[in-house]
N, C-alpha and C positions, 0 to 999 in steps of 0.2 A: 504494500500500500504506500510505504514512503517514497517510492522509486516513481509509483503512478503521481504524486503529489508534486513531486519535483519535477517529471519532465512536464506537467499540465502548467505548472507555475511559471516555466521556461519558456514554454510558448504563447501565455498570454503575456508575457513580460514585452518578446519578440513579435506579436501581433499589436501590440500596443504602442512599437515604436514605427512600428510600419501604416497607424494611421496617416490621413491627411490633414490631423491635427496638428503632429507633430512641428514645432518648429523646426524652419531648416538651420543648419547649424552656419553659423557665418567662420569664414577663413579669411584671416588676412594675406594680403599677397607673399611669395614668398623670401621678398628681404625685409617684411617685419617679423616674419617668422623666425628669419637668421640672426636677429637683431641688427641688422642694416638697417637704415631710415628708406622709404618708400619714396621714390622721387615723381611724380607724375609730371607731363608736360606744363610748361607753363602756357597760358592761353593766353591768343594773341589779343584780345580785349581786355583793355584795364576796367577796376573793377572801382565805381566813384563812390565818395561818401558824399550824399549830400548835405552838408551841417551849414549852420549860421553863419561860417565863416569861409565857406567854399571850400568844403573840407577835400581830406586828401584823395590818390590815386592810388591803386595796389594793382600789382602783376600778381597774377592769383593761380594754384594749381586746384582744378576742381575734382572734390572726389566725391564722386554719383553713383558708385556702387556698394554692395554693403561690407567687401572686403576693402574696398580703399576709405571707406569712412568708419570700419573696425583699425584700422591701421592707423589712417590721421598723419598726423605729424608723428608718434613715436619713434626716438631715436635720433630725432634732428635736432641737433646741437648748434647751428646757426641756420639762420636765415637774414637774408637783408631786410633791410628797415622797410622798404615797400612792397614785401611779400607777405603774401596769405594765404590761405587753403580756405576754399570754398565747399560748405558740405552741403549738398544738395538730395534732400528726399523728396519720397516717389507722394507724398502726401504729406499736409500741414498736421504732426502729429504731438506728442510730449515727448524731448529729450531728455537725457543725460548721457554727461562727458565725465572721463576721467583721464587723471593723467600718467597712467603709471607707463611708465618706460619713455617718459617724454621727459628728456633735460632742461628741456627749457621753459622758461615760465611765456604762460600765455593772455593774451587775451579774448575769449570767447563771447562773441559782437553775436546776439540771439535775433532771429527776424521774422517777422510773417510774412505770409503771402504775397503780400505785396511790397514785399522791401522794405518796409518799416519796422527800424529797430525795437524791441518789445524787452530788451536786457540785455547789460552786458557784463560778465562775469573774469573774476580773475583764476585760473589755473597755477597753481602749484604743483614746479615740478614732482614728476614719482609718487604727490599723492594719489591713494584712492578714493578721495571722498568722489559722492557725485554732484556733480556742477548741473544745474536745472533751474531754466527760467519758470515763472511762473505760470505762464501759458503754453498752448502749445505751438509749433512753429515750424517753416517750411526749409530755412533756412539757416545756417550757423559761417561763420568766417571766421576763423582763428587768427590773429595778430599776434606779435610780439608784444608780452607785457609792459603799461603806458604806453602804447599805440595809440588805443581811444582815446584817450584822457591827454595828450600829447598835441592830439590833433583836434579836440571838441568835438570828438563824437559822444553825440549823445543816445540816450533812450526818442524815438520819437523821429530821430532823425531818417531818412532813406537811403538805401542804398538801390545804385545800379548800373546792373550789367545786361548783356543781352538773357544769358539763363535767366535773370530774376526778372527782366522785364517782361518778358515770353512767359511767364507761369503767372504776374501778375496782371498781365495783360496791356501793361502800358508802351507808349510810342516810345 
């Protein structure tokens, strides 16, 4: 009877991972796997803040899948002053960021739908607390920590690019 008890146990375990509930499991690419930093192209469109004071420009790598935005920046130890990673999801949902395996300290600029900033967060390096705006959001850009605050970006303010303006619908 134990033997029938264990293999029936075995196979609801393995029918149970084989629903269509299951989530899929996400993989990051594999130089954050290796602990390399994950380089994606830079794109050719700068990415504008628009603030009170004609805020800045960013050359930005965007990551739009769920492996390159499992990955992020981890491992990247420098970036220039006008670089960003653009994290683009498939839907306006609820985040959280953390930053473990990320040397560097960040800034986490939270957005909605329509390119309007809704929070901006600061990142400590290798913690793992979770970083989560209040609402939920379509969009995230990571800066160098005092990026925003550097440059008067605020809560409120917009951003844009082609990807944000194209989901937001603006010209």
């Amino acid at each position: 009877m134990t033997e029938f008890l264990r293999r029936t146990a075995a196979a609801l375990i393995v029918a149970s991972l084989a629903t269509p509930f299951a989530l899929p499991a996400v993989v990051a690419p594999a130089a954050a796997q290796s602990g390399q930093p994950m380089l994606l192209p830079v794109d050719p469109d700068r990415l504008v803040a628009e603030t009170a004071s004609n805020g800045p420009s960013f050359s930005i790598e965007i990551a739009d899948t769920d492996a390159e935005r499992s990955a992020g920046l981890m491992f990247r130890r420098v970036m220039p002053d006008d670089r960003g990673m653009l994290f683009v999801f498939e839907e306006t949902r609820r985040v959280a960021f953390w930053m473990k395996n990320t040397p560097m300290p960040l800034d986490l600029i939270f957005v909605g739908e329509d390119g309007a900033i809704v929070d901006i967060r600061q990142g400590v390096p290798f913690s793992e607390a979770a970083i989560a705006p209040q609402s939920p959001v379509r969009f995230v850009l990571e800066v160098k920590a005092g990026t925003a605050q550097k440059a008067g970006i605020l809560a409120g303010d917009r951003l844009r690019h082609p990807v944000i303006d194209r989901i937001a619908g603006a010209d």
